[in-house]
C-alpha positions as CSV (number, residue, x, y, z in Angstrom):
1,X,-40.0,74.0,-213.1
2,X,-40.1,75.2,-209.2
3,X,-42.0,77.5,-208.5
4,X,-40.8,80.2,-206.3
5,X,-43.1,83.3,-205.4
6,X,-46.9,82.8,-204.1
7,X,-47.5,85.5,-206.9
8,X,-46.6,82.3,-209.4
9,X,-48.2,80.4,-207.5
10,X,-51.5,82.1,-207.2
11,X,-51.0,83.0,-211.1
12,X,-51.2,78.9,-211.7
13,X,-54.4,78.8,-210.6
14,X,-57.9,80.3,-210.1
15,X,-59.1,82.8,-207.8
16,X,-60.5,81.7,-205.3
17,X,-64.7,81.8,-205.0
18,X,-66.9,84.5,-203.2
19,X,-67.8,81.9,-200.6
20,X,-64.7,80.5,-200.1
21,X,-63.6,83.9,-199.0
22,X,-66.1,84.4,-197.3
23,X,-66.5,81.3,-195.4
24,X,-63.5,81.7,-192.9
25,X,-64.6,83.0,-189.6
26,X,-62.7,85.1,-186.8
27,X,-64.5,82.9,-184.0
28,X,-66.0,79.6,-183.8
29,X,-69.8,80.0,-184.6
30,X,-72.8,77.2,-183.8
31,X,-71.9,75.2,-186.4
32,X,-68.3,74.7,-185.8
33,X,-69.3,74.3,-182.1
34,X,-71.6,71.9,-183.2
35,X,-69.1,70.3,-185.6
36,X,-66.7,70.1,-182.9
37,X,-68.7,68.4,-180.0
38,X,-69.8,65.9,-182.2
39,X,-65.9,64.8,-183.4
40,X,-64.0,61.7,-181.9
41,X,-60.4,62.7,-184.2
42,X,-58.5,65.4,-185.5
43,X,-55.0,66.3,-186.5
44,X,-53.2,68.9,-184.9
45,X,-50.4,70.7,-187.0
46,X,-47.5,72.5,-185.1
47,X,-44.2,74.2,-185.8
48,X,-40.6,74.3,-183.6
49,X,-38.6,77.4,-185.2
50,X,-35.4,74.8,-185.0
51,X,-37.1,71.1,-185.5
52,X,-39.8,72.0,-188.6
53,X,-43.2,70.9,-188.5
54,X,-45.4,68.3,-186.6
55,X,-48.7,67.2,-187.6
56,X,-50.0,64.8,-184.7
57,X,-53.6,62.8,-183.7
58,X,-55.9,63.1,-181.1
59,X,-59.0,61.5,-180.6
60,X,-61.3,60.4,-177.8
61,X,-65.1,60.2,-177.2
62,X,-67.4,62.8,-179.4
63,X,-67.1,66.0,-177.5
64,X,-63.6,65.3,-176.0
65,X,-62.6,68.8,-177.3
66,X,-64.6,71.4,-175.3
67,X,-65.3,74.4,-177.0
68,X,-65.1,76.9,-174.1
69,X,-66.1,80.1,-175.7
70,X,-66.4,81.6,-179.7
71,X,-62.5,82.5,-179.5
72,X,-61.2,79.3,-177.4
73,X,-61.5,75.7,-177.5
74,X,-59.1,73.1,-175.2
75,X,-58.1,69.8,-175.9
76,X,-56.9,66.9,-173.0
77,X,-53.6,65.7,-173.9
78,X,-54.0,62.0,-173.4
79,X,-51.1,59.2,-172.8
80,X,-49.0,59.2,-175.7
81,X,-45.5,58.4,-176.9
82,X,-44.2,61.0,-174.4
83,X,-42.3,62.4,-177.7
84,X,-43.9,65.8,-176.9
85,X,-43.3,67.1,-179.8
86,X,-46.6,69.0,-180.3
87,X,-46.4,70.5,-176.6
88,X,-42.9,70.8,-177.4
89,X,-43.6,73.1,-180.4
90,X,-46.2,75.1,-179.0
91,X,-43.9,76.1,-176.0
92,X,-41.4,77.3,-178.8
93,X,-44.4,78.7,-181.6
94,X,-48.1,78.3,-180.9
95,X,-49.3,78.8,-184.1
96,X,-51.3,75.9,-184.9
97,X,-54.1,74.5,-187.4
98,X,-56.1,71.5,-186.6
99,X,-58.8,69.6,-188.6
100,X,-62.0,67.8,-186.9
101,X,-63.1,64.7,-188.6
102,X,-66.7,63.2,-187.8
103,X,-66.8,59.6,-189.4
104,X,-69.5,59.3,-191.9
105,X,-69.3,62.7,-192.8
106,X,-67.1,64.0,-195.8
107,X,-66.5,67.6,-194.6
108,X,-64.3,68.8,-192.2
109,X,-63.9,71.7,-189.7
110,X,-60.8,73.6,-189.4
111,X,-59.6,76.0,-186.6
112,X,-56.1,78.0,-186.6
113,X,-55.0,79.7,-183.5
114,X,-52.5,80.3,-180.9
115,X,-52.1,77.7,-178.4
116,X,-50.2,77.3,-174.9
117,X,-50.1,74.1,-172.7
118,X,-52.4,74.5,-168.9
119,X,-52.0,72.6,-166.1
120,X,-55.0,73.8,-163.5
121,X,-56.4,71.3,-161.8
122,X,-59.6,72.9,-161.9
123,X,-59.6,72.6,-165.7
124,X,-58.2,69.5,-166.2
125,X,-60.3,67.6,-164.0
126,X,-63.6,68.0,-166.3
127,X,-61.4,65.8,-168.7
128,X,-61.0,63.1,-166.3
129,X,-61.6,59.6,-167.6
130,X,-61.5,56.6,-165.2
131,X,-60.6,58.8,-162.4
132,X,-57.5,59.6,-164.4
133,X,-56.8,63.3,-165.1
134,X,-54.8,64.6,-168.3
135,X,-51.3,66.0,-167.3
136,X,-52.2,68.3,-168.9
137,X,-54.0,70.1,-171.8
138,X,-53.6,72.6,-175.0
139,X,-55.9,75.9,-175.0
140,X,-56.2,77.4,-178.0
141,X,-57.3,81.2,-178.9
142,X,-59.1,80.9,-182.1
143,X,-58.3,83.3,-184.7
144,X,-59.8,81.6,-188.0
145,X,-62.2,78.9,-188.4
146,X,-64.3,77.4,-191.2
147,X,-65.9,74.4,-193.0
148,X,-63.8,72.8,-195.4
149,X,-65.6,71.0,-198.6
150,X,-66.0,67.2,-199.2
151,X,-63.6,66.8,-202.0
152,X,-60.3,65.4,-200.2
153,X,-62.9,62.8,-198.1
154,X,-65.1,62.3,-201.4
155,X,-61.6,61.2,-203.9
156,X,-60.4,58.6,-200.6
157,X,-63.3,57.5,-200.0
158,X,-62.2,57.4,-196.6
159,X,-65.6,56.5,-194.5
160,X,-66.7,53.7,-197.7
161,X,-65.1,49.8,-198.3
162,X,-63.6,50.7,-201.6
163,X,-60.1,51.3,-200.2
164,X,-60.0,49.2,-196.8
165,X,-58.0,46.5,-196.8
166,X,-57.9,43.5,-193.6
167,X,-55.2,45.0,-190.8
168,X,-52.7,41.2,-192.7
169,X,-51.5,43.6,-195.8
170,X,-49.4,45.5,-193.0
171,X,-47.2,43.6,-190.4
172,X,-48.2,44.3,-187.0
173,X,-46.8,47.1,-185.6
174,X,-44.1,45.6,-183.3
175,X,-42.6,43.6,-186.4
176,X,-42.6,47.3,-188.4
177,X,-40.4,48.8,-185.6
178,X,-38.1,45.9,-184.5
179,X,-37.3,46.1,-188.0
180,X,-37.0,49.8,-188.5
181,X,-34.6,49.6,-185.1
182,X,-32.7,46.9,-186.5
183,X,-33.7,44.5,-183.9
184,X,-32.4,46.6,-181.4
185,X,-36.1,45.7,-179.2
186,X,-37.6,41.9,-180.6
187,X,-40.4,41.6,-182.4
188,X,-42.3,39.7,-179.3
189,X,-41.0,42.8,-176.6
190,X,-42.1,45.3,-179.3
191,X,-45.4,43.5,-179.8
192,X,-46.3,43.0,-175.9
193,X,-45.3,46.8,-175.5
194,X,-47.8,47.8,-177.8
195,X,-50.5,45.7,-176.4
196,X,-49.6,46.7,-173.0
197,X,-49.8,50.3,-174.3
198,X,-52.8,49.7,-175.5
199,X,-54.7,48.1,-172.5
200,X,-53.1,49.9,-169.5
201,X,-52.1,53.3,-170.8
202,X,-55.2,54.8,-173.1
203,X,-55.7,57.3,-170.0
């Protein structure tokens, strides 16, 4: 059986708690703030009326994402895969949901908003890492925001051993692509790209 409607869907399950309705705030309040400049990660979930849906990374030092006021936080878009598809979106939809991850701790923050993509140099400079500025960065109006419970981060056990497993149960990433391109780039060029990426290109 499919199910169709949101009234089955909602039918399927229980109503939802007093505090859970409760909980989700029109603005970002001290905790969230607080939340927020303490995380180094967080997903970023975005939506091209024509492509679908993108849900990306971003992480950097605790406090990389600067909340500017209640209703608006900004985020440096660091060197990447220059896919763009998250920047891409948001030029097309900027409707997007993000959730902040602190390691060690099993809740997680979650912001919705409305997003567009800023190039001033007088912003973007207070991102700057090395001497190196961001080309540029997402500002995003807050409409909803609100702590989310442990359970996801409680069932994977994400910041405990019970799960991890030594980086040799996956190939290295070069041989995973040279094989998913067919050999089209060699496992040794894919490999020094990636370790090239990853020493000259971070910022």
């Amino acid at each position: 059986m499919t199910i169709e409607t949101e009234k089955a869907l909602r039918d399927r399950y229980p109503d939802q708690s007093k505090i859970v309705r409760l909980k989700a705030l029109p603005a970002i309040d001290e905790h969230i703030a607080r939340f927020i400049s303490l995380s180094p990660f967080l997903v970023i979930g975005s939506n091209h009326p024509d492509r679908g849906t993108d849900v990306s990374p971003r992480g950097d030092a605790p406090g990389f994402v600067r909340v500017i006021d209640s209703n608006t936080v900004m985020i440096p878009d660091r060197p990447g895969n220059n896919r763009l598809d998250t920047l891409s979106n948001i030029t097309a939809n900027p409707d997007v949901g993000l959730v902040f991850m602190i390691p060690g701790v099993e809740e997680t923050a979650r912001v919705n908003g409305r997003a567009r993509i800023v190039t001033d140099e007088d912003l973007l400079g207070d991102f700057a890492v090395n001497g190196k500025i961001p080309r540029s960065a997402i500002l995003i109006d807050v409409t909803e925001a609100y702590l989310h419970c442990a359970k996801a981060l409680k069932r994977s056990k994400l910041w405990e051993d019970d799960y991890r497993i030594e980086r040799g149960e996956l190939p290295p990433l070069g041989k995973m692509v040279s094989d998913q391109i067919n050999g089209e780039i060699s496992v040794e060029d894919a490999e020094a790209g990636v370790e090239i990426s990853y020493r000259d290109r971070m910022y």
